[in-house]
DSSP file (Angstrom, degrees, kcal/mol; ACC not computed):
  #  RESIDUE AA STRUCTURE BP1 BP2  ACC     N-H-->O    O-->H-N    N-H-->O    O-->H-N    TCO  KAPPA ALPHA  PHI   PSI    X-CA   Y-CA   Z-CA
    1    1 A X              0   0    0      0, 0.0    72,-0.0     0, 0.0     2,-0.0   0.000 360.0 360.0 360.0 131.0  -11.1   21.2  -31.1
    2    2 A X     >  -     0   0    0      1,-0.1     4,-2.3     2,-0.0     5,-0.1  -0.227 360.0-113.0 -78.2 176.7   -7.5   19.5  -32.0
    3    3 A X  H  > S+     0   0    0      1,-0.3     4,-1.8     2,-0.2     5,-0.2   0.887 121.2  61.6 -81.0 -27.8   -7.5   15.7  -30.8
    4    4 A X  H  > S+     0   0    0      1,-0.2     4,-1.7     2,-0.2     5,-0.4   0.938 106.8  42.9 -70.4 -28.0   -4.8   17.0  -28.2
    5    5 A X  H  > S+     0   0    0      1,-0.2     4,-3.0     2,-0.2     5,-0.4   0.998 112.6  55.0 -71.6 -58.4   -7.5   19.4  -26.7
    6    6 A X  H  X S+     0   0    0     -4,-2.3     4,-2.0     1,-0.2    -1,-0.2   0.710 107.7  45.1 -49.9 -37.8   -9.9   16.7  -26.8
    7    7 A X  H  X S+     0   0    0     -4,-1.8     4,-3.2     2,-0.2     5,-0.5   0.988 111.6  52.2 -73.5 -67.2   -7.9   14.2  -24.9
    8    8 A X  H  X S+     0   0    0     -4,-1.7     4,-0.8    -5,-0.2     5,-0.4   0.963 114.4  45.8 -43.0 -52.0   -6.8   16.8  -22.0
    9    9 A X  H  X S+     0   0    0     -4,-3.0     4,-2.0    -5,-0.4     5,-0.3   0.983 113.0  52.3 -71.6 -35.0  -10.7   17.7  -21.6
   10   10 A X  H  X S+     0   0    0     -4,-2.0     4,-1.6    -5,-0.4    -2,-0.2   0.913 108.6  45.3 -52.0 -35.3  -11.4   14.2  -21.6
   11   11 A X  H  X S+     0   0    0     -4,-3.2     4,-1.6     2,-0.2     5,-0.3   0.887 122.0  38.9 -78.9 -60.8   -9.0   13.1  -18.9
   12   12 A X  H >X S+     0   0    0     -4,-0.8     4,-2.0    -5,-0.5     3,-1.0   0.838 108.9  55.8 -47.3 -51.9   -9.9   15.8  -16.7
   13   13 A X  H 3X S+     0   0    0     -4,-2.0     4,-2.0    -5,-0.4    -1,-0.3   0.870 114.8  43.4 -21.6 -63.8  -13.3   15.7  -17.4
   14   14 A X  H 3X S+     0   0    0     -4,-1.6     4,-3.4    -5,-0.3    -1,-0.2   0.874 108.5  64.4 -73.3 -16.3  -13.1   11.8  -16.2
   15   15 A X  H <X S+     0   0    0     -4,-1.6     4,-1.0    -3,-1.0    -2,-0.2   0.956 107.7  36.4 -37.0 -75.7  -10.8   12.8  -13.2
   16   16 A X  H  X S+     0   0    0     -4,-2.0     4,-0.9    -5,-0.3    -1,-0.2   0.702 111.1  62.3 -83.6 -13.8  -13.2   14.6  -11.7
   17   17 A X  H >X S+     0   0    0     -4,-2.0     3,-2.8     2,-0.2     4,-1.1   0.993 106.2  55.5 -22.3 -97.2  -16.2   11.8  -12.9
   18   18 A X  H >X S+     0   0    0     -4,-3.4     4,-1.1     1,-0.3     3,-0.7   0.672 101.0  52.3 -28.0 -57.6  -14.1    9.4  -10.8
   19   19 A X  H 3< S+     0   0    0     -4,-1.0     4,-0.4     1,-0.3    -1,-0.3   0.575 112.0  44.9 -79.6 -11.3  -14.2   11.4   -7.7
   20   20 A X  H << S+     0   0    0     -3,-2.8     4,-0.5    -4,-0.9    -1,-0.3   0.809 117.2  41.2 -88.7 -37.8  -17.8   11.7   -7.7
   21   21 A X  H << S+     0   0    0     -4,-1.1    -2,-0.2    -3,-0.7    -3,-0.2   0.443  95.3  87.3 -83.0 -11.5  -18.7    7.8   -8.6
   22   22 A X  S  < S+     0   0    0     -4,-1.1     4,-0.2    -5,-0.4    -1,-0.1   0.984  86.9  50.3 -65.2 -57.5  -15.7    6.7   -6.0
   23   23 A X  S >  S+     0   0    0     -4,-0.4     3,-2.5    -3,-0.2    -2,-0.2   0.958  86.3 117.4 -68.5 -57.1  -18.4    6.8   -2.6
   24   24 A X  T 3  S-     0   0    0     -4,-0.5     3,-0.1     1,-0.3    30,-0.1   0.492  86.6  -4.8 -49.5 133.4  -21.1    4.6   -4.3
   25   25 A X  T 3  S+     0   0    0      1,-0.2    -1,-0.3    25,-0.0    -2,-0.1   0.305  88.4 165.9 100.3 -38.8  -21.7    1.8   -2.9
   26   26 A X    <   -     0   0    0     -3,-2.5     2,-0.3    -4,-0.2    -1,-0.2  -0.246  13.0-178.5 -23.3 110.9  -19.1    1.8   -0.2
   27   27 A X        -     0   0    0     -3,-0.1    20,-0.5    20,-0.1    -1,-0.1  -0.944  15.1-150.1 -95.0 115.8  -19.2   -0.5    2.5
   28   28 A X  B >>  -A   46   0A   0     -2,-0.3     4,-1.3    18,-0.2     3,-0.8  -0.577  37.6-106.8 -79.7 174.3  -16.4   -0.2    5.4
   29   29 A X  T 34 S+     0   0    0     14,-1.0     8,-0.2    16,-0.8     6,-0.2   0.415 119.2  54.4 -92.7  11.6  -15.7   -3.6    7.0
   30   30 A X  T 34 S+     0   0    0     13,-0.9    -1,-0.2    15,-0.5    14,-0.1   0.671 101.9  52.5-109.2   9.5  -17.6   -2.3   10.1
   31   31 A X  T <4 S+     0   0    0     -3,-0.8     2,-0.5     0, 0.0    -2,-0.2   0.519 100.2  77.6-105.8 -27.8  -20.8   -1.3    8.5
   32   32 A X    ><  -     0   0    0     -4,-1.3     3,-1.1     1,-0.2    -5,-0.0  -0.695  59.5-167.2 -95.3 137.7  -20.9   -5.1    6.8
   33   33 A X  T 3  S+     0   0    0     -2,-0.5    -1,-0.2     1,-0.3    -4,-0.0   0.625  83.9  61.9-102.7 -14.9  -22.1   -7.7    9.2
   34   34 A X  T 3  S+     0   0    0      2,-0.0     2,-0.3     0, 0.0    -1,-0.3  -0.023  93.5  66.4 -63.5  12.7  -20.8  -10.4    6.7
   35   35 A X  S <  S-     0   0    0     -3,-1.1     2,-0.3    -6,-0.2    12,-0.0  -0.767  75.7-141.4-145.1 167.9  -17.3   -9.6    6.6
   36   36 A X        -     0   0    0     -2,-0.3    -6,-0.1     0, 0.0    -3,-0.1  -0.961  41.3 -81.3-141.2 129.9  -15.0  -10.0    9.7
   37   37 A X        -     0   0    0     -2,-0.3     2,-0.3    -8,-0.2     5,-0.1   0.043  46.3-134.3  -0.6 100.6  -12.4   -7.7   10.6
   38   38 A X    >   -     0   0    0      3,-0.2     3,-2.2     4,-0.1    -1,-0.1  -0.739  33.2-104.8 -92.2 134.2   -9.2   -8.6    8.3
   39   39 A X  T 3  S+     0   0    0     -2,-0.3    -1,-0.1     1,-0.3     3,-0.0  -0.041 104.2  20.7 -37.8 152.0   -5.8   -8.7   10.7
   40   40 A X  T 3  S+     0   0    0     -3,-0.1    -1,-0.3     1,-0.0     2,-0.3   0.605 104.2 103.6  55.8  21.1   -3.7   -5.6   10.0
   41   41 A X  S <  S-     0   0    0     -3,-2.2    -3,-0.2     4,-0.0     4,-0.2  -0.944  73.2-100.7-123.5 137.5   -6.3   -3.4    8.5
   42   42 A X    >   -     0   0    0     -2,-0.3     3,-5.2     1,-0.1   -13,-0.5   0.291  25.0-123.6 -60.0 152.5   -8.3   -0.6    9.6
   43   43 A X  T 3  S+     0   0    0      1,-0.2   -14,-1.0   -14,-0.1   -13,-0.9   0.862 110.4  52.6 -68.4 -32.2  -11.9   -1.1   10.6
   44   44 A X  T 3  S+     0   0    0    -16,-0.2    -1,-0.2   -15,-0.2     3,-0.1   0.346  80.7 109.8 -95.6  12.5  -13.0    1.8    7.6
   45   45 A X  S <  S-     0   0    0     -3,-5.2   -16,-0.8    -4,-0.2   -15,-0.5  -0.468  76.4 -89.4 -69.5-167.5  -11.2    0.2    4.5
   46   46 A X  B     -A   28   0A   0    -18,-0.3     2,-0.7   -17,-0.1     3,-0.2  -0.195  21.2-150.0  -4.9 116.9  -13.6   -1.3    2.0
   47   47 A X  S    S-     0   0    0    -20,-0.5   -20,-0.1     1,-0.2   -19,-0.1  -0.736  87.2  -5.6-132.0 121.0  -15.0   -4.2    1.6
   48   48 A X  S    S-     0   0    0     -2,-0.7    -1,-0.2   -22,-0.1   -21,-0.1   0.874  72.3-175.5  82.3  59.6  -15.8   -5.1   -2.2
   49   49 A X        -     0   0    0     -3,-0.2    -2,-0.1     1,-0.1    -1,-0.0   0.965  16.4-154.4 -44.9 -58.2  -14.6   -1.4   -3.8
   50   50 A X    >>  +     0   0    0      3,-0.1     3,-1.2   -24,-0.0     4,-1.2   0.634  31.6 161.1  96.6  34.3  -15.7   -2.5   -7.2
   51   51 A X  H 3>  +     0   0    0      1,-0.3     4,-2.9     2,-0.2     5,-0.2   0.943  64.2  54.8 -80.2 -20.2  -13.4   -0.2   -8.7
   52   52 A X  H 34 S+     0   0    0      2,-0.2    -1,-0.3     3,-0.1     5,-0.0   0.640 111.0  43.3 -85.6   8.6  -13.3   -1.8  -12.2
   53   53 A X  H X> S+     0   0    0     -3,-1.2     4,-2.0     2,-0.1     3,-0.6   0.796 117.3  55.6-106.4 -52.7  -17.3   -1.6  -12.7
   54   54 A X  H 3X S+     0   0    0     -4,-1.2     4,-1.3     1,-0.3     5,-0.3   0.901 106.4  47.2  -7.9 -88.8  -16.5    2.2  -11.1
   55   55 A X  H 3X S+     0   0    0     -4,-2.9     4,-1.5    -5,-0.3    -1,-0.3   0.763 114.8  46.7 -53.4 -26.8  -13.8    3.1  -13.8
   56   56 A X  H X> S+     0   0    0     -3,-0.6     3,-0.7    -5,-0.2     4,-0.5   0.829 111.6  49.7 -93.0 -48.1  -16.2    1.9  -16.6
   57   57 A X  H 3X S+     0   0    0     -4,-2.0     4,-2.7     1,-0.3     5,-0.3   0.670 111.6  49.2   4.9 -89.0  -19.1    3.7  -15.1
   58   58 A X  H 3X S+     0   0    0     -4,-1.3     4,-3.1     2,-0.2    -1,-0.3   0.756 107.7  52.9 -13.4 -60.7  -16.9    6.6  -15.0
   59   59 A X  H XX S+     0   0    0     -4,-1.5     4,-2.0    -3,-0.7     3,-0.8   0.979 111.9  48.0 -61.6 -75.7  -15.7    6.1  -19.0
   60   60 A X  H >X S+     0   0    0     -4,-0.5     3,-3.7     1,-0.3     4,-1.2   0.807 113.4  48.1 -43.6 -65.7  -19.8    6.0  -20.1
   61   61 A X  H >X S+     0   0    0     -4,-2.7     4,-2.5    -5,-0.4     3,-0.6   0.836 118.2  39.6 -49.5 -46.1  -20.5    9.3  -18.0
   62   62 A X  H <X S+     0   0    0     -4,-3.1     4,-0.7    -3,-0.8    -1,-0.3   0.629 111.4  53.8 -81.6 -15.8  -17.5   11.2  -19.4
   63   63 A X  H << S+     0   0    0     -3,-3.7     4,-0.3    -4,-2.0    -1,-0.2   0.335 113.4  44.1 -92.2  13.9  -17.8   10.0  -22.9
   64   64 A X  H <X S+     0   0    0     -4,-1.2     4,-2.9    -3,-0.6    -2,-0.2   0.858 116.4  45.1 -87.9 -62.0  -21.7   11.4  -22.7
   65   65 A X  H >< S+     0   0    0     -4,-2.5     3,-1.8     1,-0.3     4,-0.2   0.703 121.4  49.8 -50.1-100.3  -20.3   15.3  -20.7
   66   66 A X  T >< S+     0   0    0     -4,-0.7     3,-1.4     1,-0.2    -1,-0.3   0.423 112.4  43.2 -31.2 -63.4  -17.4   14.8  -23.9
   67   67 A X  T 3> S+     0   0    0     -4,-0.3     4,-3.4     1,-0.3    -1,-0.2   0.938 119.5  39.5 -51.3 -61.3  -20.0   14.2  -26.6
   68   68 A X  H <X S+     0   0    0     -4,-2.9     4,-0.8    -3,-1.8    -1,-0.3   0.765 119.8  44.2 -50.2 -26.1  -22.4   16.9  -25.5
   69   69 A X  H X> S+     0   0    0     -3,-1.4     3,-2.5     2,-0.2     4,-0.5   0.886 117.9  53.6 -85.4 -81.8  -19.4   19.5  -24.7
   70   70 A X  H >> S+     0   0    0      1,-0.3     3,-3.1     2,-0.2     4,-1.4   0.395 111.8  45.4  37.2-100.7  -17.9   17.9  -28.6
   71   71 A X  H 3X S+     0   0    0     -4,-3.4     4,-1.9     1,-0.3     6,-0.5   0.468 107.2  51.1 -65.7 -15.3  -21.1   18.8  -30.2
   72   72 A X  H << S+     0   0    0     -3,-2.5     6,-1.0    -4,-0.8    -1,-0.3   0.359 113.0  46.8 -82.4   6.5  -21.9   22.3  -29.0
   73   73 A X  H << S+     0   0    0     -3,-3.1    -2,-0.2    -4,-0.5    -3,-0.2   0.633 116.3  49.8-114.6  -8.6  -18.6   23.5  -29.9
   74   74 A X  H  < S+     0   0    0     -4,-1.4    -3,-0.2     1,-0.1    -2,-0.1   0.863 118.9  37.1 -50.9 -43.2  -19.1   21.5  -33.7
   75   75 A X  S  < S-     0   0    0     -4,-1.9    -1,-0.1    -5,-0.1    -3,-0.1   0.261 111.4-116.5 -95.3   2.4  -22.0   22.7  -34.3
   76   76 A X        +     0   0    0      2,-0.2    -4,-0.2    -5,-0.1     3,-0.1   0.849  57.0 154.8  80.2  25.4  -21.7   26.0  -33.0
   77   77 A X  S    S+     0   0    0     -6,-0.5     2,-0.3     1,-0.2    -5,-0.1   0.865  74.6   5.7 -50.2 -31.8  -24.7   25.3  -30.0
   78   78 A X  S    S-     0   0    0     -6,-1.0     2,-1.3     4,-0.0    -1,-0.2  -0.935  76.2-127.6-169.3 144.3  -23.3   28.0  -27.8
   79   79 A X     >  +     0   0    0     -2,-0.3     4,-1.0    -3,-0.1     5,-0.1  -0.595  22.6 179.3 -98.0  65.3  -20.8   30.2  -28.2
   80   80 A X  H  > S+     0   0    0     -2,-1.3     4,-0.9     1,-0.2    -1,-0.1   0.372  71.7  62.6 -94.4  39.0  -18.5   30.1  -25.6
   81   81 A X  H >4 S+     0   0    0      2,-0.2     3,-3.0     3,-0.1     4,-0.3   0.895 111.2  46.9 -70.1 -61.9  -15.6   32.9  -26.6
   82   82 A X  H 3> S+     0   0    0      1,-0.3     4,-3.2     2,-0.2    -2,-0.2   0.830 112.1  47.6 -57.0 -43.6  -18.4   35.4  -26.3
   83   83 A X  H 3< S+     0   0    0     -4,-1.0    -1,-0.3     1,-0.2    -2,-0.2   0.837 110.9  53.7 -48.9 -29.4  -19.5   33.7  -23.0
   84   84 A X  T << S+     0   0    0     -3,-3.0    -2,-0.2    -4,-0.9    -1,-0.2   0.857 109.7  45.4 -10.2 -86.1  -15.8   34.0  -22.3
   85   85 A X  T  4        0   0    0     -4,-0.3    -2,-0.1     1,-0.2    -1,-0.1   0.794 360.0 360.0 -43.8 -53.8  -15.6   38.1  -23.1
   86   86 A X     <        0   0    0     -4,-3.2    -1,-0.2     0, 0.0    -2,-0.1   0.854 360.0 360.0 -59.6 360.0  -18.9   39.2  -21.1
């Protein structure tokens, strides 16, 4: 794999990583009984996103998928032209 390939399966790879780790944890500010209503926003934003504990979350899980995808195509673990061809 060339370092450009690597990077393109990586981003994507974390893309979709994000969109799966995004709901945890979510609280709207009408499900928290600590938070009062902030003027001029809707009753289902957020309260406390987290999104930079999120994003590294994200980075560990997607540099684990990239190692494992990495090392079966280094070492030849599975072969996936031929899966490819059938």
């Amino acid at each position: 794999m060339t370092i450009v390939g690597g990077i393109v399966v990586f981003s994507i790879t974390w893309m979709v990583v994000l969109f799966m780790v995004l709901p945890w944890g979510v609280r709207s500010q009408l499900e928290d009984e600590n938070t009062e209503i902030e003027p001029g926003t809707v009753e289902s934003a957020p309260v406390q996103p987290r999104i930079l504990r999120k994003f590294a979350i994200t980075t560990l899980v997607t540099a684990l998928l990239f190692l494992a995808f990495w090392s079966t195509l280094e070492f030849d673990l599975i072969d996936y032209r031929a899966l490819i061809e059938n």
